[in-house]
C-alpha positions in Angstrom: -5.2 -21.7 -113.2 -6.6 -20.9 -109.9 -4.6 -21.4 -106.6 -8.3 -21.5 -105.3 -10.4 -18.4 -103.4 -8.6 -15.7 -101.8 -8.9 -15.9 -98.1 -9.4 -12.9 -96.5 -7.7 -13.1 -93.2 -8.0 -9.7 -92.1 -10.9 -10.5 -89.8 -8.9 -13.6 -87.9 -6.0 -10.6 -87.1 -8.5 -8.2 -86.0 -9.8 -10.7 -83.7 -6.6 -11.9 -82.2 -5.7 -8.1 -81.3 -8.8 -7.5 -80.0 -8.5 -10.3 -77.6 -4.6 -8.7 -77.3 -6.3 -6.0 -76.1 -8.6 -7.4 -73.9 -6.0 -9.0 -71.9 -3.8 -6.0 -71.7 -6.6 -4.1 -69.8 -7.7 -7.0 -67.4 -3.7 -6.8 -66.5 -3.5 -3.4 -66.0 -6.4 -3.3 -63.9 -5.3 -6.0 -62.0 -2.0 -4.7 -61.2 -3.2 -1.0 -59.8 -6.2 -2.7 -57.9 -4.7 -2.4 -54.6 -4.0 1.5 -55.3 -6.0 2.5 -58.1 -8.3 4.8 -55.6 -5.3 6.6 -54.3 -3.8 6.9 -57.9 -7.2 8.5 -58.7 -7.4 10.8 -55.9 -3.5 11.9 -56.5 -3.9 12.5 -60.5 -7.0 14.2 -60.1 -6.6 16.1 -56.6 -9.3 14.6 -55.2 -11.5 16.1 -57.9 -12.7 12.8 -59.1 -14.6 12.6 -56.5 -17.0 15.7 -56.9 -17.1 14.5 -60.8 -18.8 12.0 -59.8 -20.9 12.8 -56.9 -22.2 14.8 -59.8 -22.9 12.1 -61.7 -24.8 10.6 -58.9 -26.8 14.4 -58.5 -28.0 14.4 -62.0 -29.9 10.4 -61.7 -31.0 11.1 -58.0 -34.5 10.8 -59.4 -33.9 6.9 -60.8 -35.3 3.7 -59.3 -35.4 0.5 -60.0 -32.5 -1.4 -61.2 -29.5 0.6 -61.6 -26.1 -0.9 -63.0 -22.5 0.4 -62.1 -20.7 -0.5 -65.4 -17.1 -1.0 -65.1 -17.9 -0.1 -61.8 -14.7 -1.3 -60.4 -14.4 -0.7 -56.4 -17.8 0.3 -56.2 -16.6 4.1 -55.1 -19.9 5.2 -57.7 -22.1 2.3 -56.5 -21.9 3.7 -52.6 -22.9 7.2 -54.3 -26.1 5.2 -56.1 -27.3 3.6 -53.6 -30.9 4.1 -52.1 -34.0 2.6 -51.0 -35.3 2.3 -54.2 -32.7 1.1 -55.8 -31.0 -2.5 -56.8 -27.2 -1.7 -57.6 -25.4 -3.9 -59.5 -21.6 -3.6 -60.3 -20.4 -5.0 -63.7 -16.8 -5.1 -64.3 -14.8 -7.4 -65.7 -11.7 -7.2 -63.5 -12.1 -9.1 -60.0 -9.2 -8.0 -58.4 -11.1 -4.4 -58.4 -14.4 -5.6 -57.3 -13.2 -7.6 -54.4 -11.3 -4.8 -53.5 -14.7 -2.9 -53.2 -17.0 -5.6 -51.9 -14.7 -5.6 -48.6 -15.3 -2.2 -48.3 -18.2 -0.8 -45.6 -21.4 0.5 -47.0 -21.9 -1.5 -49.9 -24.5 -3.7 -48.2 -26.7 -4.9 -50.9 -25.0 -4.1 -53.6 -24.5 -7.0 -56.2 -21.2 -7.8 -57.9 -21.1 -9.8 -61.5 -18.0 -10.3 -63.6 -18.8 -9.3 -67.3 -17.5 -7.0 -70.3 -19.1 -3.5 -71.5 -19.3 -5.1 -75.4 -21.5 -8.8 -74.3 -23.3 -7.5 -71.2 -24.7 -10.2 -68.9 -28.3 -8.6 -68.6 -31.2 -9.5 -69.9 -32.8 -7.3 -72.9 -34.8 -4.0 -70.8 -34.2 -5.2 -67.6 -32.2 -1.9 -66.4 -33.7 0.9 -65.2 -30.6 3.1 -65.1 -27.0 2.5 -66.8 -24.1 4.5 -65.4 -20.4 4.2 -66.5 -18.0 6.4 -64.6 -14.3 6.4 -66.7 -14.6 2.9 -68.0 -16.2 2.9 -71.5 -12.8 3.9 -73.0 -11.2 0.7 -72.1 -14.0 -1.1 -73.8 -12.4 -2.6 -77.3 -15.2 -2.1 -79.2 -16.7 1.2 -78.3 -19.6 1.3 -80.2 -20.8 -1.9 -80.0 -20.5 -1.6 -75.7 -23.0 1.2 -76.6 -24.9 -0.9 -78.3 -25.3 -3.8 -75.5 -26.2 -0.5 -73.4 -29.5 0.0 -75.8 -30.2 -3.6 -75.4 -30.5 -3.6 -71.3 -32.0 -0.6 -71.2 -35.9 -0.3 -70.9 -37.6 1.8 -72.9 -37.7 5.3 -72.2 -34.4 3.9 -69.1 -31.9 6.6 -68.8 -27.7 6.0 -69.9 -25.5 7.9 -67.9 -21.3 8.4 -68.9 -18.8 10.3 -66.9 -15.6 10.3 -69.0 -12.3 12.5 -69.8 -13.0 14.5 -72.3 -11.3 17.7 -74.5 -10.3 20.5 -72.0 -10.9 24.3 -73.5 -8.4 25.3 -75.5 -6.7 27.6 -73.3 -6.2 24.5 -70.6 -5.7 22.2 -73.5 -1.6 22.9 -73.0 -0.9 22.7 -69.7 -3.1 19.4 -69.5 -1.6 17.9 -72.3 1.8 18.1 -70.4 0.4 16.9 -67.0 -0.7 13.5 -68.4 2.0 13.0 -70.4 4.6 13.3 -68.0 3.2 13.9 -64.4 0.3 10.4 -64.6 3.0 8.0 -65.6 5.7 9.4 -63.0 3.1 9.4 -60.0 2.2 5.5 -61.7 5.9 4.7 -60.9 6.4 6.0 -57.6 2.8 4.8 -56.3 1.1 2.5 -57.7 4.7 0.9 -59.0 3.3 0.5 -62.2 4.3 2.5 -64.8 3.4 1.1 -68.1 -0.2 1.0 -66.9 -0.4 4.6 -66.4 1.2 5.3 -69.6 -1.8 2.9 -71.0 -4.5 4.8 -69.3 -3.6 8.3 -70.8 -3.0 6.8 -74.2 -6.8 5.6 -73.8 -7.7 9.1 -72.9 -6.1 10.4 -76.1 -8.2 8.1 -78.2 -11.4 8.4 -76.7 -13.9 11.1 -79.0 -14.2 14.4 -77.9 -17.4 15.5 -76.5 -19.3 15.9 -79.9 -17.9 12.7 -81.2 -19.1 10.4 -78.6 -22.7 11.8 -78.7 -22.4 10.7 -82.1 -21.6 7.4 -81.2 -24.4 7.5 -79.0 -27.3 8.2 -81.7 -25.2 5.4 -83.9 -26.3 3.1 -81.2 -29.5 4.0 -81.2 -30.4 6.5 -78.1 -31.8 9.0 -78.2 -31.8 12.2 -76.2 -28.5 13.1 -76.3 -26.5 15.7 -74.7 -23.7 16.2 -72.2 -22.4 18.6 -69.4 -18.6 19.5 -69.6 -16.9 19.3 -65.8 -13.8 21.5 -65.0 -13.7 23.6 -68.2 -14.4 20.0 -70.8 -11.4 17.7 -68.6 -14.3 15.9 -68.0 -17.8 15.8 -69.6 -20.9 14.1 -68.1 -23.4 12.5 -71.4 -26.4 11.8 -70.8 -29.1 9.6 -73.2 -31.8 7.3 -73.4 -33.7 4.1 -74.6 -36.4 5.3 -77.3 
């Protein structure tokens, strides 16, 4: 006799550690808010800061509406900004973004609380989609890419700036400098070691540079292709909305 249908609970667990997930990030980011700038500046060398004043080079020619996903403090919303231009900052931690909306020249730009995987936009209303080292804290990569498609006009430009795979010849020494030199300066800075230790585990996970432009065409853009940044520690992708 049957005990009745199998239930298949496997879908219940993935949900609960998604969420797990989810609120292990909004901590983290939370706790380093106050010094996550400094942090930046001090594990890069201040070379963070040319990534992405890169970032802002290669979609000077955009207008319109431009969104700052996981924008954060808004340090790549002040580099957006222009006449032509409506910045908007979507992040879901606050403690970052009032952090940045106290900051000077960031006049205009708005601020709205909100996840990379249930954006809320409305369907093409975005002229412009950056994301500047945020997608890889998204729990659901592919399906943030996905809500990026959706906001996106047709023919709107996506724009990511993440860690990527160094050459191999750097691939060493890096390896070594954020496993033990990121989570030491997390501990004597920003006081916060385990959130360090969780920000270059999300860098190990993240694809490489060829297998996040596949998860771009998955998603449905088109145009895809990116720029490596300090020989591949970095890469810049670049697609768009068919």
């Amino acid at each position: 006799m049957s005990d009745g249908p199998a239930i298949d609970r496997s879908f219940g667990a993935q949900t609960v550690a998604t969420e797990e997930r989810r609120a292990r990030i909004r901590d983290v980011f939370d706790h380093v808010a106050p010094r996550y700038d400094l942090m930046n500046d001090l594990m890069s060398l201040g070379i963070h800061r040319a990534w992405k004043r890169t970032l802002a080079r290669r979609v000077a020619g955009a207008t319109g509406r431009v969104v700052d996903l996981a924008g954060g403090t808004g340090d790549v919303a002040r580099l957006l900004r222009g006449p032509q231009r409506e910045v908007v900052v979507v992040d879901p931690s606050t403690a970052m973004m009032r952090i940045g909306q106290r900051r000077r020249g960031m006049q205009g730009v708005q601020w709205i609380e909100g996840e990379a995987e249930q954006l809320p936009l409305a369907d093409a209303s975005v002229d412009l989609l950056v994301v500047s080292f945020g997608l890889r804290n998204a729990t659901q990569v592919l399906q943030a890419l996905r809500e990026v498609r959706r906001v996106l006009k047709p023919g709107a430009r996506f724009a990511c700036l993440e860690f990527s795979r160094p050459a191999p010849w750097l691939a060493p020494a890096y390896d070594l400098y954020s496993r033990w030199v990121i989570p030491a300066l997390g501990a004597s800075v920003a006081r916060h070691p385990a959130a360090y230790r969780y920000l270059v585990e999300s860098i190990r996970r993240f694809p490489d540079q060829a297998g996040f432009a596949d998860l771009l065409r998955q998603a449905g853009l088109a145009d895809v292709r990116w720029e490596n940044l300090s020989f591949g520690i970095a890469a810049l992708h670049f697609a768009t909305r068919p």
